[in-house]
KEKE-3310 file (N, C-alpha, C; in steps of 0.2 Angstrom, whole numbers, plus 5000, padded with zeros to 4 digits):
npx = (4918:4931:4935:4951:4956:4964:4972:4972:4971:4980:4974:4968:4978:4986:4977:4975:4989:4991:4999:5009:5005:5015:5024:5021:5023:5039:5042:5037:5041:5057:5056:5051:5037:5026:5019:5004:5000:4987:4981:4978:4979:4986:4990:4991:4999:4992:4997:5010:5012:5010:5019:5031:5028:5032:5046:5051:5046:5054:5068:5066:5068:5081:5093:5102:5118:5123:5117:5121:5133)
npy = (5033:5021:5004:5000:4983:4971:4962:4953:4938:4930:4929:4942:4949:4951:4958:4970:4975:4973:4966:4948:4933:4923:4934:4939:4929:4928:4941:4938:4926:4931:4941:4954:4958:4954:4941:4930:4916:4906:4893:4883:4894:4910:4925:4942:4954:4970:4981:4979:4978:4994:4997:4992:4996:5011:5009:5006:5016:5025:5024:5023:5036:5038:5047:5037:5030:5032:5041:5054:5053)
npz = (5036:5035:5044:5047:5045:5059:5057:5042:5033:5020:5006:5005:5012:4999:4990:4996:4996:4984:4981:4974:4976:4980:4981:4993:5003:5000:5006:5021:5021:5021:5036:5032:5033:5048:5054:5061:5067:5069:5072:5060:5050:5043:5048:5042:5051:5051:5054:5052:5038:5034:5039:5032:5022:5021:5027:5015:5008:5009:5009:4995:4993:4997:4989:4974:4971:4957:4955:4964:4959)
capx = (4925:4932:4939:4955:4957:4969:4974:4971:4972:4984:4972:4966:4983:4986:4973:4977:4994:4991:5006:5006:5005:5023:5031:5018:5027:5046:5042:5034:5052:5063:5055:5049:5030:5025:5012:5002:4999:4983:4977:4982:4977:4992:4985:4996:4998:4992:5003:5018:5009:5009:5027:5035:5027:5035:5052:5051:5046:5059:5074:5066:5067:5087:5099:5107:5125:5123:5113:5126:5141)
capy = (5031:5015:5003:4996:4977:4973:4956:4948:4933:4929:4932:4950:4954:4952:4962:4977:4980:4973:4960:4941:4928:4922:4940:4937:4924:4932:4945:4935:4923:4937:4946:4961:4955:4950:4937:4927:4910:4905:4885:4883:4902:4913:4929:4947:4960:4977:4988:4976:4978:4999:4997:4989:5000:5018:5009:5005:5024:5030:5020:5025:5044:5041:5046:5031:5029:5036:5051:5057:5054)
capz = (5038:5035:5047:5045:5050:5065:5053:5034:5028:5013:4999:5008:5010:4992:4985:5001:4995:4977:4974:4973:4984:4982:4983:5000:5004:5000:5011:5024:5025:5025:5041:5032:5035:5055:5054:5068:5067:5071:5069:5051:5047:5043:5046:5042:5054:5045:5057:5048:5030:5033:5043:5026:5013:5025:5023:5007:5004:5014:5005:4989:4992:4996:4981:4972:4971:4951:4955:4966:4955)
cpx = (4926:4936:4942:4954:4962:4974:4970:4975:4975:4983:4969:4972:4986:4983:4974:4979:4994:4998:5006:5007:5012:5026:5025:5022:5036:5046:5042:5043:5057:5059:5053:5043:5028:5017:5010:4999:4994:4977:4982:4983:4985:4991:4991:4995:4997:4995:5011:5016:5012:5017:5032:5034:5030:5043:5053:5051:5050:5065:5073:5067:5077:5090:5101:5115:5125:5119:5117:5132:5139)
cpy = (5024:5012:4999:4990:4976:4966:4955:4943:4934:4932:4942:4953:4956:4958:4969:4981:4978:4969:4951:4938:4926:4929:4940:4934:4925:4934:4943:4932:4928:4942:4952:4962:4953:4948:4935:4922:4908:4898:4884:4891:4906:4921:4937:4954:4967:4979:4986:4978:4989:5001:4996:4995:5009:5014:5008:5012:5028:5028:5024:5032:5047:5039:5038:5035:5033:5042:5053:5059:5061)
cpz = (5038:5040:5046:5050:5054:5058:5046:5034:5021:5008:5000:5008:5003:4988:4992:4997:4988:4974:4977:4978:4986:4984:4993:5006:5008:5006:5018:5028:5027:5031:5039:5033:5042:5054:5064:5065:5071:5070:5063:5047:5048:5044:5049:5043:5050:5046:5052:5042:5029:5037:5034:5020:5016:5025:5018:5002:5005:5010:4999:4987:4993:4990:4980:4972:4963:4953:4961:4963:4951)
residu = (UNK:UNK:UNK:UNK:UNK:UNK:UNK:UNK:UNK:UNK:UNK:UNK:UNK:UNK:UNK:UNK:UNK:UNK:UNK:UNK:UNK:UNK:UNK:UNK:UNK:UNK:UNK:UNK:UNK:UNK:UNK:UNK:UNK:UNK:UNK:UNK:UNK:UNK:UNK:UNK:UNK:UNK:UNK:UNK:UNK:UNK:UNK:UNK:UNK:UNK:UNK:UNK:UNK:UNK:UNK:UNK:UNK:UNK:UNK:UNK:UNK:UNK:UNK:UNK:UNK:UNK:UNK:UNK:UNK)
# end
């Protein structure tokens, strides 16, 4: 059984959920990401990392505006 960390670091959250440092970044500014600020260290809450990727799946699953027409 593997256990998941409570936090990652920048490059760790990177390779988790697999996209780059800027869209890190992106997400990070707009509020979709909840960090903690620690010394210099930026370091991102998993439970936000596994928060974002359930809405993101949820959005995805409703119709668009052309698949209703």
């Amino acid at each position: 059984q593997t256990i998941e960390p409570f936090v990652m670091r920048g490059p760790q959250t990177c390779r988790y959920r697999d996209i780059g440092r800027s869209s890190l970044y992106v997400l990070i500014g707009e509020g979709e990401i909840e960090i903690v600020k620690l010394g210099s260290s930026t370091l991102v809450l998993t439970a936000s990392l596994r928060s974002l990727v359930e809405r993101r799946r949820k959005n995805s699953d409703e119709p668009t505006a052309e698949a209703v027409q």
